[in-house]
C-alpha angles and dihedrals in degrees: 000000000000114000115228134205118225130209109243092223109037123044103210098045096095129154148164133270088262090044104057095038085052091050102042103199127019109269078232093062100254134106123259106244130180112247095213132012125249119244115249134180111241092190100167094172083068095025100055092070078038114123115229092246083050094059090040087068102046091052099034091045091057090047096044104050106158089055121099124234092234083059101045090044084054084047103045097047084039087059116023098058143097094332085082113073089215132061083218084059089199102030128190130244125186116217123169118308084346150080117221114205108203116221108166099076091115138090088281103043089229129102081252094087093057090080097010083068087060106031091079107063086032089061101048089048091063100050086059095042092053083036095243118153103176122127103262114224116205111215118193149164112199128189085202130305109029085072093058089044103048090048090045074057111043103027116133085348104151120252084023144117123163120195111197124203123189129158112260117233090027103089135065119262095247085052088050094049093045084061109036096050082047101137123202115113076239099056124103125172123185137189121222128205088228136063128260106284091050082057097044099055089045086056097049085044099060083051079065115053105091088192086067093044100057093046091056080056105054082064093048090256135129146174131253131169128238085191119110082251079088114089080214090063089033105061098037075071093064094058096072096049090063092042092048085041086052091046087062104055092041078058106060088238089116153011121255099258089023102130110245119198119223118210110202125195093228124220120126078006089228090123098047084042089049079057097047086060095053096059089048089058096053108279104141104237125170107191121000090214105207107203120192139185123228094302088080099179098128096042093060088042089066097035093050107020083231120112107210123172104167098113139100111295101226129204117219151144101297105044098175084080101036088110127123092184108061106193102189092054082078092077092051089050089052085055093036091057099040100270096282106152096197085061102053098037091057081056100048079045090052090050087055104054101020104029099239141025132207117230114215114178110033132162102268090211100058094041098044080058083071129082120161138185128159134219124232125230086262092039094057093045088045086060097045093059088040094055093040085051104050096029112025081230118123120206129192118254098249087062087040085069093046091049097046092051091048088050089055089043095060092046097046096038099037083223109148109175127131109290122208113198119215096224096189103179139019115250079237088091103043089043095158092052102041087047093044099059091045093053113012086231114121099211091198102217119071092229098044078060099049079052091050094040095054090056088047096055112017091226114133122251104257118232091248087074109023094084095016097104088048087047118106124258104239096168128054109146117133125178148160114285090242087051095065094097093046084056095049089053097048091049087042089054080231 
């Protein structure tokens, strides 16, 4: 039986797997969500000695259902190679009282490159498989890596073009450099005067006019999404759940059938929601532990069921997560309130015009899976130098929040099973903070820091910084952030 994705705002528009990767985003305004979950077969006793490329396609297999084998198993070599700089791809590391998954063993050193490796061939392949020969146009707002990942991806790719936004002064400067030197004749990167979620509604905005739409057409173009927004991006993220799940139990940390938490460092919520789906296709989790930063949105969202995100945007040290309107929460409303798309299209209507909405009535199953805390700017400093002291291991700060609000969480909760942290980017690209905290020493210039950084930790400097300050600079565009489709048009000759 083939599995369809449903729009989370509009019952009849359903689709397949191929369908929705090759759309991005629904032409309504909502995300394209599976109505029920495939069955898949979470044998650990098989899947611990199981390679990473192996559990991709089991899971991918039972997602993608109207995919071929012949053409996972082209997606997933094509992917999961020698981009990485490690045959486990996402390895795991015990510290302390946790488990750290790391996720930053790609081209672009973020968590972004564990589905934007794939994406891209999942992507093509769609577009042959529904017959479509239009140029695809990837469309995205980034709040920092999933930008330099989508274009590491997509650059000089045939039939492509991909047009990147991020706020300008909300990034670090090794995020920014990664971008700008970005080469591939079809990649464009562009700075807005705005912050991400000024980026991200323009963009979605653009999915939406069907002027422009018909006009992209008329030149045998379209749209389609690199953000996890895309069920492409989305299910790639649960791959790496099952696989830390199997290390475990390789490892002798767990029983097969023993409940794992996962704590998750929260912005655009796609990777906690990766993790959400592998519990609903049989991954024993305990708690999905969502960590944010200052900009607690989505921890008074789950302290209070109401979404408010009329409050000051702040700008701090891990700006992955520096979002106040978090996209891909709107598939786990549409589950939380029985997937009923008439309902959760009248609250993200509600967002829209009145900046929050309350839930009543939600599944008690799916929202008791949930805990969330969040880390100050102090506190996530505080857990980089705690983890560095009793363990010589430096994180990012982005997993420092997710650490330090595990850390609070077990103290508070008395909940001692095993924890699995999300460690979504190397330090190596946040060196002044991560040096910072270590030493209390701001080095003031982002590669003295990689330099310092590399004599903190002993690991070496990976190959998507060393050259990067000498690199040159390919992208220098900067506009208003009402301008941006102006920019897209002009890029696009419309």
């Amino acid at each position: 039986m083939t599995l369809f994705y449903q729009s989370t705002r509009d019952v009849n528009n359903k689709v397949t797997a191929s369908q929705a990767i090759l759309q991005g985003l629904a032409t309504d305004g909502g995300l394209f969500t599976p109505l029920e979950f495939p069955k898949v077969d979470l044998n650990f006793d098989q899947l611990k000695d199981a390679s990473y490329q192996e559990v991709a396609k089991l899971v991918l297999g039972a997602f993608l259902d109207d995919f071929t084998e012949e053409e996972l198993d082209y997606c997933i070599s094509h992917a999961y190679d020698e981009k990485f700089d490690t045959k486990a791809i996402a390895p795991l590391v015990k510290l302390g009282n946790q488990y750290n998954l790391e996720l930053f063993h790609g081209s672009t050193i973020a968590f972004k490159d564990m589905a934007l490796s794939i994406l891209p061939y999942l992507l093509t392949t769609s577009a042959k498989k529904q017959g479509v020969d239009n140029k695809i146009v990837i469309l995205t707002a980034t709040s920092g890596d999933t930008g330099k990942a989508a274009m590491a991806g997509f650059a000089d790719v045939p039939g492509t073009e991909i047009i990147v936004f991020y706020p300008k002064d909300g990034v670090s400067k090794i995020q920014e450099l990664q971008m700008t030197t970005q080469e591939g004749e079809n990649t464009h990167v562009i700075a807005i005067d705005g912050n991400f979620d000024d980026a991200q509604t323009n963009v979605k905005a653009m999915f939406n006019d069907a002027d422009l739409r018909e006009r992209l057409l008329a030149q045998k173009t379209q749209f389609s999404s690199a953000n996890s927004m895309n069920i492409g991006r989305l299910v790639p993220q649960i791959v790496y759940y099952v696989y830390a799940y199997a290390q475990l139990v390789k490892t002798n940390q767990i029983t097969a059938g023993d409940k794992v938490n996962f704590t998750v460092p929260t912005g655009n919520f796609g990777n906690i929601l990766a993790a959400y789906y592998a519990s609903q296709i049989g991954l024993p989790v305990g708690k999905l532990i969502c960590a944010s930063n200052e900009n607690n949105v989505l921890t008074d969202f789950f302290t209070t069921k109401t979404y408010d995100k009329k409050r000051p945007f702040k700008v701090t040290t891990s700006p992955s997560m520096d979002i106040l309107v978090s996209s891909n929460l709107e598939r786990l409303i549409f589950h939380l309130v029985g997937n009923d798309a008439e309902e959760t299209k009248a609250l993200m209507t509600a967002l829209a015009t009145d900046g929050q909405y309350t839930l009543d009535l939600v599944k008690p199953e799916i929202f008791e899976l949930f805990a969330a805390g969040f880390a100050t700017e102090a506190e996530t400093e505080a857990e980089i130098k705690r983890v560095y002291e009793e363990d010589c291991y430096i994180e990012d700060p982005h997993t420092a929040v997710a650490s330090s609000v595990y850390q609070r969480y077990r103290e508070q909760t008395k909940d001692t099973r095993p924890t699995v942290i999300a460690s979504t980017a190397s330090p190596y690209k946040f060196p002044r903070v991560a040096v910072k905290a270590v030493s209390n020493q701001d080095s003031g210039d982002d590669f003295k820091a990689v330099a310092e950084l590399h004599d903190l930790s002993k690991v070496a400097i990976p190959k998507a910084v060393a050259n990067l300050d000498t690199a040159p600079i390919r992208h220098t565009k900067v506009v208003a952030s009402q301008d941006m489709q102006a920019a897209v048009e002009a890029y696009l000759g419309l």
